[in-house]
CHARMM-style PDB file with segment names, atoms N, HN, CA, C and O in Angstrom:
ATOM      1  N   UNK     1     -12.233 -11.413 -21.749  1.00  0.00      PROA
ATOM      2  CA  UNK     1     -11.444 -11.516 -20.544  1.00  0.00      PROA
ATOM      3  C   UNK     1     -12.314 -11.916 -19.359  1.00  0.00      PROA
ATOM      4  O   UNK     1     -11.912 -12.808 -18.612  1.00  0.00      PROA
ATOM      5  N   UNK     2     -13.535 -11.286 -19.130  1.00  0.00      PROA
ATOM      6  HN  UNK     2     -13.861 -10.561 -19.737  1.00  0.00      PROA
ATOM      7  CA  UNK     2     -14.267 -12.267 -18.297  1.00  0.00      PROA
ATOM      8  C   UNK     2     -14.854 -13.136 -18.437  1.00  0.00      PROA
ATOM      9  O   UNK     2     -15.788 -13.399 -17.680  1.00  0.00      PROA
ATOM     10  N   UNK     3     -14.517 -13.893 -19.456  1.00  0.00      PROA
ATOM     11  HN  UNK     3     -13.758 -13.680 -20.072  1.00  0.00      PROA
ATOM     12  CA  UNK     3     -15.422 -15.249 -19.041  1.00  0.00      PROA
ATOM     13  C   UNK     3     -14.146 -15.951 -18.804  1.00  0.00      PROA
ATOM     14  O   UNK     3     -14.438 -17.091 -19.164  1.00  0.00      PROA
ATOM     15  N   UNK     4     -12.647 -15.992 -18.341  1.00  0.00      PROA
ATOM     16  HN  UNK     4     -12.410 -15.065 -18.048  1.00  0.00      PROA
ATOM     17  CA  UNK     4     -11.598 -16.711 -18.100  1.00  0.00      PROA
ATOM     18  C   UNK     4     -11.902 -16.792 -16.262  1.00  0.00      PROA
ATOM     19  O   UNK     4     -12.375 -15.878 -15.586  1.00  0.00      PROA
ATOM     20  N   UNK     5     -11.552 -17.894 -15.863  1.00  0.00      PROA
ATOM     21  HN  UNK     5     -11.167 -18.636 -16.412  1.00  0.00      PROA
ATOM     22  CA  UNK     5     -11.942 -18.106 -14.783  1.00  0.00      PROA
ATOM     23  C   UNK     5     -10.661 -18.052 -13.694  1.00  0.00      PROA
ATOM     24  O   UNK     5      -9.682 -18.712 -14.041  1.00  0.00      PROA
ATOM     25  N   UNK     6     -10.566 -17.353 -12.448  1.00  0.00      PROA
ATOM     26  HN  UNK     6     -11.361 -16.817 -12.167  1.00  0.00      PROA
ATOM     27  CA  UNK     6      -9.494 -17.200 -11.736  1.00  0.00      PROA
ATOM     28  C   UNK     6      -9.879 -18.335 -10.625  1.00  0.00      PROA
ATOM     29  O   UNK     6     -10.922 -18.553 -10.010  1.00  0.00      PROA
ATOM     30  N   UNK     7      -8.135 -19.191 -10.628  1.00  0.00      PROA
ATOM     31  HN  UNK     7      -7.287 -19.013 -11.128  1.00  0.00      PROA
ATOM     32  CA  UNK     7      -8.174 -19.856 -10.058  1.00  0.00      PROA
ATOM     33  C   UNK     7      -7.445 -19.526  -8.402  1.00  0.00      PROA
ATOM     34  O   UNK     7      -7.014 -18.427  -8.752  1.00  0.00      PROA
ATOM     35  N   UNK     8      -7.003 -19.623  -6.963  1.00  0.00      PROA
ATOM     36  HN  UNK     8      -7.353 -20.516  -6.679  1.00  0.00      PROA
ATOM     37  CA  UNK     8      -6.426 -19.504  -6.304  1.00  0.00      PROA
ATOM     38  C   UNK     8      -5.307 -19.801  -6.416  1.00  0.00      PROA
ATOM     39  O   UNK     8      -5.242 -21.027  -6.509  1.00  0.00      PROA
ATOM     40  N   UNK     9      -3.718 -19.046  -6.491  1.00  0.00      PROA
ATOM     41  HN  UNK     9      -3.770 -18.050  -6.416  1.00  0.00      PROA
ATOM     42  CA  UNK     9      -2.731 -20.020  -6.368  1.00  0.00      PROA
ATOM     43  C   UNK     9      -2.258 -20.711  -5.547  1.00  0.00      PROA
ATOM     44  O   UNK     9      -2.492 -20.152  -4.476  1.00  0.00      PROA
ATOM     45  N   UNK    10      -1.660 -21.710  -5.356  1.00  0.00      PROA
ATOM     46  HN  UNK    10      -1.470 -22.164  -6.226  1.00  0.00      PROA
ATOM     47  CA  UNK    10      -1.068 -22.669  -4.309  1.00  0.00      PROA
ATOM     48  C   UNK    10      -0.135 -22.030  -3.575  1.00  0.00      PROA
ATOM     49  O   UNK    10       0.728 -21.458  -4.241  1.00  0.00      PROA
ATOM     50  N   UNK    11      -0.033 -21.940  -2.173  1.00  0.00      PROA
ATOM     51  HN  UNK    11      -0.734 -22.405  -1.632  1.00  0.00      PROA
ATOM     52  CA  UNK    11       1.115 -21.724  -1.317  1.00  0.00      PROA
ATOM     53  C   UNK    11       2.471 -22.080  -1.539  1.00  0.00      PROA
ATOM     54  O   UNK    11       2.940 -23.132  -1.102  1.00  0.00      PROA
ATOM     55  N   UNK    12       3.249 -21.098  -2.322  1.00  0.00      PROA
ATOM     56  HN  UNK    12       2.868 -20.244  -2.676  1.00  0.00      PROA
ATOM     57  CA  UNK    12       4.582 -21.677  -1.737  1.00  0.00      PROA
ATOM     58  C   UNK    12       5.363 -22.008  -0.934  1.00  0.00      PROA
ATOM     59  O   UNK    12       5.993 -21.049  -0.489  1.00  0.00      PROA
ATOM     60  N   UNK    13       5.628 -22.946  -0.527  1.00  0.00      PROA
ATOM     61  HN  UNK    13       5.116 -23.726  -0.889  1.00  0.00      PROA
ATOM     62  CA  UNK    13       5.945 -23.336   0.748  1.00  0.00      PROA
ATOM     63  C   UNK    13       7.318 -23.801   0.931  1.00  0.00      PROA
ATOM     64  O   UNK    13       7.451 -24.795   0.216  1.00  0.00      PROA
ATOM     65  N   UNK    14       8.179 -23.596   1.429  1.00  0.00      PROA
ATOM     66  HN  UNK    14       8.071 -22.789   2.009  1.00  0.00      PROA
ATOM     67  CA  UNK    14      10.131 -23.737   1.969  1.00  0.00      PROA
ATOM     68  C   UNK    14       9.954 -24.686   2.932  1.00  0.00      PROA
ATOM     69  O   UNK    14       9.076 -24.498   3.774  1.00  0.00      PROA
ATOM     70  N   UNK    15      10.862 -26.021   2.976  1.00  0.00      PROA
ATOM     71  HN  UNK    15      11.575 -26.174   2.292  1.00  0.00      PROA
ATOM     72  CA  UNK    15      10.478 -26.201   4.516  1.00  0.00      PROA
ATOM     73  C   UNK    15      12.299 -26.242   5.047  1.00  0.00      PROA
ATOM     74  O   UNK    15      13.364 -26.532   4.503  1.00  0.00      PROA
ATOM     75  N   UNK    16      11.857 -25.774   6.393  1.00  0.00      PROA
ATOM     76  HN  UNK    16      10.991 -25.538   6.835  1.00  0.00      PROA
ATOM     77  CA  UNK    16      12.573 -25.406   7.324  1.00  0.00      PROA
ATOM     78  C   UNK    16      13.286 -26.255   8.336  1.00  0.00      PROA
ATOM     79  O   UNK    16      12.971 -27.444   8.373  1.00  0.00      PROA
ATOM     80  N   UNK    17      13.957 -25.930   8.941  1.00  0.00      PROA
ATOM     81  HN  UNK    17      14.212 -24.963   8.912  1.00  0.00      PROA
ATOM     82  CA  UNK    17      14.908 -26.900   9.938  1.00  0.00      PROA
ATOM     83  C   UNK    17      13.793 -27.637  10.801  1.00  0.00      PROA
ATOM     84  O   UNK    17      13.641 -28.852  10.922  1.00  0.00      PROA
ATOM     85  N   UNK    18      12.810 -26.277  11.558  1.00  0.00      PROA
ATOM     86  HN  UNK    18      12.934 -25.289  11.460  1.00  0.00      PROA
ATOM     87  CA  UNK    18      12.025 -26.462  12.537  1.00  0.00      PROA
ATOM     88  C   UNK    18      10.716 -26.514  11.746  1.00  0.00      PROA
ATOM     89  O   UNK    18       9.918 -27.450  11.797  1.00  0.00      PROA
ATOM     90  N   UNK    19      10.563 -25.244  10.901  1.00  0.00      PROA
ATOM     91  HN  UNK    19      11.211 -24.483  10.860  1.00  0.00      PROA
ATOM     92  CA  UNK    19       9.230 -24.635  10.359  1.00  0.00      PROA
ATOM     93  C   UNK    19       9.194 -24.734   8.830  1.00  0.00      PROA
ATOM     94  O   UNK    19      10.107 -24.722   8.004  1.00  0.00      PROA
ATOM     95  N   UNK    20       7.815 -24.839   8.698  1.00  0.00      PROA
ATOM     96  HN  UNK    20       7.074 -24.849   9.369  1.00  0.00      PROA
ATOM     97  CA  UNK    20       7.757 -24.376   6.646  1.00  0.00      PROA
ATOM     98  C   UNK    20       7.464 -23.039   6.572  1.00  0.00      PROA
ATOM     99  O   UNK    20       6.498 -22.470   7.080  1.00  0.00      PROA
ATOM    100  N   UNK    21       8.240 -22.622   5.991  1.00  0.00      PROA
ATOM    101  HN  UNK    21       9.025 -23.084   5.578  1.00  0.00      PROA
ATOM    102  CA  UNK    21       7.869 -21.084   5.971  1.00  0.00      PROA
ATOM    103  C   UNK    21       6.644 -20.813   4.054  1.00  0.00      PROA
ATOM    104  O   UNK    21       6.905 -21.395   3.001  1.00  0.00      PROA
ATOM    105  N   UNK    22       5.761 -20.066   4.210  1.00  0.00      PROA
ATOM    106  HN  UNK    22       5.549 -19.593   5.065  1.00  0.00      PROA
ATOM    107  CA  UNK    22       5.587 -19.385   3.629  1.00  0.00      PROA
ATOM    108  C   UNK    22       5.826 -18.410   2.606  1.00  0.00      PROA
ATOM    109  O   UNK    22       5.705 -17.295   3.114  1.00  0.00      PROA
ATOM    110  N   UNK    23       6.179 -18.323   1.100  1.00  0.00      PROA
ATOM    111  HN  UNK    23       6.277 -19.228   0.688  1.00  0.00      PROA
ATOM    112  CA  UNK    23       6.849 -17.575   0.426  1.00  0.00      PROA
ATOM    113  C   UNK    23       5.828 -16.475   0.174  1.00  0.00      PROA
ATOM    114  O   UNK    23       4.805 -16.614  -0.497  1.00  0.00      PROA
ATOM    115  N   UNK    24       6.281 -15.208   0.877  1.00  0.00      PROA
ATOM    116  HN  UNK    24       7.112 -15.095   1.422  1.00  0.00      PROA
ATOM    117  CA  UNK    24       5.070 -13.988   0.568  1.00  0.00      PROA
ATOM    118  C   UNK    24       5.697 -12.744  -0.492  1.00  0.00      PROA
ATOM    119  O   UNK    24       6.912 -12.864  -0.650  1.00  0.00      PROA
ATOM    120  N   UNK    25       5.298 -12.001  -0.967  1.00  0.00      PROA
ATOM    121  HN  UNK    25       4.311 -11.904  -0.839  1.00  0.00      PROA
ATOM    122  CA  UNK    25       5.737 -11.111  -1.524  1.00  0.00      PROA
ATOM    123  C   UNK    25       5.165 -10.057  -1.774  1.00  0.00      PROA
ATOM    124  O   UNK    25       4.640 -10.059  -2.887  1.00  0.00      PROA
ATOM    125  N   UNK    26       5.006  -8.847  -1.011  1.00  0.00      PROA
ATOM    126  HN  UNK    26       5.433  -8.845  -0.106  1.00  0.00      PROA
ATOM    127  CA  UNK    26       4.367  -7.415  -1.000  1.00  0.00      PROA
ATOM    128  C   UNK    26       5.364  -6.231  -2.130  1.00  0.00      PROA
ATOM    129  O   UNK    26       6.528  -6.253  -2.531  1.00  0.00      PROA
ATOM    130  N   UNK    27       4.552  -5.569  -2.272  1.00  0.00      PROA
ATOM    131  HN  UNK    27       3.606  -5.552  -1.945  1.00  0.00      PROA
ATOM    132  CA  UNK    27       4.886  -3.988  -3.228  1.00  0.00      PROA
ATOM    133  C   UNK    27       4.572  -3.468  -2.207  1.00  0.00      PROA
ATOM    134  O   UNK    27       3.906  -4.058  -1.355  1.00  0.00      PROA
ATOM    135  N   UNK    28       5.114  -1.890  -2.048  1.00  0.00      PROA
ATOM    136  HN  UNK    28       5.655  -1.411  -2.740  1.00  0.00      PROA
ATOM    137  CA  UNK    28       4.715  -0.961  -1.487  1.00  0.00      PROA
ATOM    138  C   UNK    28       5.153   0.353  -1.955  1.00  0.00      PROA
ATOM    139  O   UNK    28       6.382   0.406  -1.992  1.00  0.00      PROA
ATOM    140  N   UNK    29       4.483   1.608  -2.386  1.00  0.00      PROA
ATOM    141  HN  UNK    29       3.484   1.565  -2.355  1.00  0.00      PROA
ATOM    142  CA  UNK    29       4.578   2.690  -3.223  1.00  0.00      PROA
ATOM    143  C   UNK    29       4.459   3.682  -2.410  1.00  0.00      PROA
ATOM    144  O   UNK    29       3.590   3.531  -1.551  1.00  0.00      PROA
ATOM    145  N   UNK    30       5.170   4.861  -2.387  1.00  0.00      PROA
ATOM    146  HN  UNK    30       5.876   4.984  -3.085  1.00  0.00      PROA
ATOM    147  CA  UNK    30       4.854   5.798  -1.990  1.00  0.00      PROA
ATOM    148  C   UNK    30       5.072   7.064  -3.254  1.00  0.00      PROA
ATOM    149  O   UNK    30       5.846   7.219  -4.198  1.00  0.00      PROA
ATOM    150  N   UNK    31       4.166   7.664  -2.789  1.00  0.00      PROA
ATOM    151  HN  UNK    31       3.537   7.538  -2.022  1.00  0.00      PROA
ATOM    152  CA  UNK    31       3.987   8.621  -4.520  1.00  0.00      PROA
ATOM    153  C   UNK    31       3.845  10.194  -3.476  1.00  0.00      PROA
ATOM    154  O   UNK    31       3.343  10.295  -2.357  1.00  0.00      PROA
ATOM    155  N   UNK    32       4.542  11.373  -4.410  1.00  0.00      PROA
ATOM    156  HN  UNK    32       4.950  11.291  -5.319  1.00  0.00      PROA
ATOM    157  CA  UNK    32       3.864  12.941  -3.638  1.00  0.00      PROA
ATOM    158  C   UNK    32       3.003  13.183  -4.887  1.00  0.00      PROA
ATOM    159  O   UNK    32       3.492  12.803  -5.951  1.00  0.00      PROA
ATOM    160  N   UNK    33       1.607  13.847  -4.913  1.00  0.00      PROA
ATOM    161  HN  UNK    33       1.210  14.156  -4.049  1.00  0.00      PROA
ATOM    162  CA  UNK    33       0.923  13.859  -5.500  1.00  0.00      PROA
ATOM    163  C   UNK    33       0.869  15.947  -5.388  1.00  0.00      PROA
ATOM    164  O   UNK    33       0.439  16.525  -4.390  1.00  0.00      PROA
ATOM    165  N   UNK    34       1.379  16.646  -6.581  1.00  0.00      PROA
ATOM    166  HN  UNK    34       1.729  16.176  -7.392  1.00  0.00      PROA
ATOM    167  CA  UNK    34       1.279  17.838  -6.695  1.00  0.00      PROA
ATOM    168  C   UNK    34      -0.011  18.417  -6.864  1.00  0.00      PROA
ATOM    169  O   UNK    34      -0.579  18.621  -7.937  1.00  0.00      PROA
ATOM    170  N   UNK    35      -0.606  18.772  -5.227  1.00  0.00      PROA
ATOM    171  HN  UNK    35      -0.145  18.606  -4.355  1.00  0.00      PROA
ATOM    172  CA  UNK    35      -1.977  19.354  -5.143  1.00  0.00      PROA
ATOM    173  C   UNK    35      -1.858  20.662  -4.263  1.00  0.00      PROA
ATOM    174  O   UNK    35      -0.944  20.808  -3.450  1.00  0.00      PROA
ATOM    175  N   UNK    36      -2.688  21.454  -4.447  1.00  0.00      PROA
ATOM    176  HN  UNK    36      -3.430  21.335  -5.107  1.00  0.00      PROA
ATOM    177  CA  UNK    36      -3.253  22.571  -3.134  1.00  0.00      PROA
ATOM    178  C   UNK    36      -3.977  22.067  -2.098  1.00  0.00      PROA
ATOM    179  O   UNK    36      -4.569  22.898  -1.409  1.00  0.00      PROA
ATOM    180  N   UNK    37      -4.118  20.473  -1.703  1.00  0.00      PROA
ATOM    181  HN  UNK    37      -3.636  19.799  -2.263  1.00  0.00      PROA
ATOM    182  CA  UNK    37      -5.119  20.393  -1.053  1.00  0.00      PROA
ATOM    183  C   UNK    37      -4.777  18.963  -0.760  1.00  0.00      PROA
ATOM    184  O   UNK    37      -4.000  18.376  -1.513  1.00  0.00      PROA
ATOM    185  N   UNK    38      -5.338  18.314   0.359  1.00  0.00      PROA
ATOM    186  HN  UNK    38      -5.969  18.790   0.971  1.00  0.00      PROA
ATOM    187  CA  UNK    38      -4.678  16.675   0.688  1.00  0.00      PROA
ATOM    188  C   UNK    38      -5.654  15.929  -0.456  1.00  0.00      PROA
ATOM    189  O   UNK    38      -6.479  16.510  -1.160  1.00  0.00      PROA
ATOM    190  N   UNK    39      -5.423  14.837  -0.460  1.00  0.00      PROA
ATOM    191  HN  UNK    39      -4.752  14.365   0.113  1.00  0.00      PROA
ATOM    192  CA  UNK    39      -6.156  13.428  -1.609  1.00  0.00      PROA
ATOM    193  C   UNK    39      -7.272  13.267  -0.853  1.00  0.00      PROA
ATOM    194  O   UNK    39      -8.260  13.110  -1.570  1.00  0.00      PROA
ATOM    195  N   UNK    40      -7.556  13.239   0.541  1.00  0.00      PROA
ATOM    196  HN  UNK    40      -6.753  13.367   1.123  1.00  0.00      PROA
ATOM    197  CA  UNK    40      -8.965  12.679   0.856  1.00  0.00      PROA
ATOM    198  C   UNK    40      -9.457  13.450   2.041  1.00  0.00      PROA
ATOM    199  O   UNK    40     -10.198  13.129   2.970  1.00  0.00      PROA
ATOM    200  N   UNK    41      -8.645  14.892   1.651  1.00  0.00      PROA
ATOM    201  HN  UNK    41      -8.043  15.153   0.896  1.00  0.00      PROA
ATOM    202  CA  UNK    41      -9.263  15.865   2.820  1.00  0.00      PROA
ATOM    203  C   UNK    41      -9.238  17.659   2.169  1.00  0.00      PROA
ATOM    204  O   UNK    41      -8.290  17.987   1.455  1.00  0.00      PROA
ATOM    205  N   UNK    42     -10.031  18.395   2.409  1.00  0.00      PROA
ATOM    206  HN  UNK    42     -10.801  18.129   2.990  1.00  0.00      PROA
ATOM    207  CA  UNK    42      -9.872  19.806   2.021  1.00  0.00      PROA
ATOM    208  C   UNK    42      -9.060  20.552   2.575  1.00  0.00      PROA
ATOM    209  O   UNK    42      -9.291  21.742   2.359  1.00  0.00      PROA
ATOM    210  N   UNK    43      -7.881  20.270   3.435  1.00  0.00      PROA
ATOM    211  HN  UNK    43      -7.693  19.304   3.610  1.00  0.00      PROA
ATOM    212  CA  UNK    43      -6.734  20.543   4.341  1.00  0.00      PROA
ATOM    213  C   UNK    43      -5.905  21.048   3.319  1.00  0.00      PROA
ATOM    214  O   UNK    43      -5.681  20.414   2.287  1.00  0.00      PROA
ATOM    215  N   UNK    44      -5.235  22.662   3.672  1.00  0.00      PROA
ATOM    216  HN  UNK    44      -5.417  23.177   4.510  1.00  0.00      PROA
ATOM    217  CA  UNK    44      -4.383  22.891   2.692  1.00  0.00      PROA
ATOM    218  C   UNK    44      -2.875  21.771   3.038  1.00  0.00      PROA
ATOM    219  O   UNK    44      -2.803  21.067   4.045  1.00  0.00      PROA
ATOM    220  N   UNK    45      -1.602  21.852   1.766  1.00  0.00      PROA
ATOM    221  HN  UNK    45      -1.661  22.423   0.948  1.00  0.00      PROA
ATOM    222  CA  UNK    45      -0.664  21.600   2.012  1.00  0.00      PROA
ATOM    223  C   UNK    45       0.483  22.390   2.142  1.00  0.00      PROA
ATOM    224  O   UNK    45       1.475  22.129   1.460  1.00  0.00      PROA
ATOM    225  N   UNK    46       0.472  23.221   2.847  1.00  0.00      PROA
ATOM    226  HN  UNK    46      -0.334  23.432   3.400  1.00  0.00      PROA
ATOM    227  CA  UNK    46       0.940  24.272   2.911  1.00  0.00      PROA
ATOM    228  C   UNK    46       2.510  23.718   3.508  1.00  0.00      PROA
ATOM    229  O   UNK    46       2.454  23.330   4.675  1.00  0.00      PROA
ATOM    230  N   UNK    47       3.890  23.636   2.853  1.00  0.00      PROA
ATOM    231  HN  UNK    47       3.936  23.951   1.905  1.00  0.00      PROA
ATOM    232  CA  UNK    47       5.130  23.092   3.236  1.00  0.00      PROA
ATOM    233  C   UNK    47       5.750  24.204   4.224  1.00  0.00      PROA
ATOM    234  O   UNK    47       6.079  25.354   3.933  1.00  0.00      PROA
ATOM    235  N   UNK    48       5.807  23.678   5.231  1.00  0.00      PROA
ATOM    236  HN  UNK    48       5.540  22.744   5.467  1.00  0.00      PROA
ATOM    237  CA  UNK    48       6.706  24.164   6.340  1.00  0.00      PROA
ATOM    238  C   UNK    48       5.921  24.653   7.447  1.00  0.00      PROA
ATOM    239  O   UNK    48       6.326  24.909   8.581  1.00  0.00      PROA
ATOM    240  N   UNK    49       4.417  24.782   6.859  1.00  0.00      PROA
ATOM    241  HN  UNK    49       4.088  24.574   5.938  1.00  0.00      PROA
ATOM    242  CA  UNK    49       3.403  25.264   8.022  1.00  0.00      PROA
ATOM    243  C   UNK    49       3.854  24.552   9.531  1.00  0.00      PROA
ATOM    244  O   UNK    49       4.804  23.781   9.659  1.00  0.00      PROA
ATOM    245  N   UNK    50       3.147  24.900  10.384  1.00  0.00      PROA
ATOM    246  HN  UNK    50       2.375  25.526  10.280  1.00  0.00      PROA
ATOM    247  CA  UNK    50       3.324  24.762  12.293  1.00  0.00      PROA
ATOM    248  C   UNK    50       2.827  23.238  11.892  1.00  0.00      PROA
ATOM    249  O   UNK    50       2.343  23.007  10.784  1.00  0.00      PROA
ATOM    250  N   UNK    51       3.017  22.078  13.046  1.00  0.00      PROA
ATOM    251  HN  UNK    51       3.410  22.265  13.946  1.00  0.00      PROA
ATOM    252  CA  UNK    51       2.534  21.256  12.930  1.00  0.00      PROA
ATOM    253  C   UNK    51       1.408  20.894  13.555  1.00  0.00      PROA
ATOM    254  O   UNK    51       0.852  21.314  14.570  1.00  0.00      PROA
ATOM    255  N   UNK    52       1.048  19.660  12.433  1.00  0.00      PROA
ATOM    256  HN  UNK    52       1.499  19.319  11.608  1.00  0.00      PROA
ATOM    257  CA  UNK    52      -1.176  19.867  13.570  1.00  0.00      PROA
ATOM    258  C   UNK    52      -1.815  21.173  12.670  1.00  0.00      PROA
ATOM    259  O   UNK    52      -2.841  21.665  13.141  1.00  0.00      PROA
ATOM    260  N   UNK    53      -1.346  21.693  11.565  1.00  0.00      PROA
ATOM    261  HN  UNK    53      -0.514  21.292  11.183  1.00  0.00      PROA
ATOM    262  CA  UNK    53      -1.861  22.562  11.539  1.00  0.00      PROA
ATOM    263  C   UNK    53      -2.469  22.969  10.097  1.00  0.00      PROA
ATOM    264  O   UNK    53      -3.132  23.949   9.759  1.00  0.00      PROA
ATOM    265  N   UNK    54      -1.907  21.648   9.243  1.00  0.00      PROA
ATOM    266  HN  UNK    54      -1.368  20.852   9.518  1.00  0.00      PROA
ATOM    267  CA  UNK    54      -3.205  21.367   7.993  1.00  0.00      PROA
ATOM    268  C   UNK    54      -4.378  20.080   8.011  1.00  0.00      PROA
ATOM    269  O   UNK    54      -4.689  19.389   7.041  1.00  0.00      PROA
ATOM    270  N   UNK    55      -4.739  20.015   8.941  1.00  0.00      PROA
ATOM    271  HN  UNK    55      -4.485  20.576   9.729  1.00  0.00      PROA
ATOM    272  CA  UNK    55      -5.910  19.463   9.382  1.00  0.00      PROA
ATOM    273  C   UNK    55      -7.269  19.708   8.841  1.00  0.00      PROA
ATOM    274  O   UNK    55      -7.525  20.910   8.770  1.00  0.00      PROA
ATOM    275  N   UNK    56      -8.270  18.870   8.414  1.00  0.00      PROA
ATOM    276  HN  UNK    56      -8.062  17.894   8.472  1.00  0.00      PROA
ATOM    277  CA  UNK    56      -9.566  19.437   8.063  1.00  0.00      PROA
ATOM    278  C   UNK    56     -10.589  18.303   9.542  1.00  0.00      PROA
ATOM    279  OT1 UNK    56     -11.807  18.419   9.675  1.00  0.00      PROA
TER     280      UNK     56
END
């Protein structure tokens, strides 16, 4: 698999009355991750705590 070589793909491109638009396309995930503790902090997660107030 690495010796296959990645190429850039070409812009898809629409064109427009005025403009060519750009064809983009994003993912976006949101996940709850069942911990005692945040992903990139030692802050408890304590549900319903005061706010401001699982902070590390």
């Amino acid at each position: 698999m690495l010796d296959q070589t990645f190429e850039t793909p070409k812009p898809k491109v629409i064109s427009g009355a005025k403009y060519d638009w750009e064809l983009v396309i994003g993912l976006e995930v949101h996940a709850q991750v069942s911990t005692n503790a945040k992903l990139f902090s030692g802050a408890s997660t304590t549900f319903g705590a005061e706010p401001n107030s699982n902070v590390a």
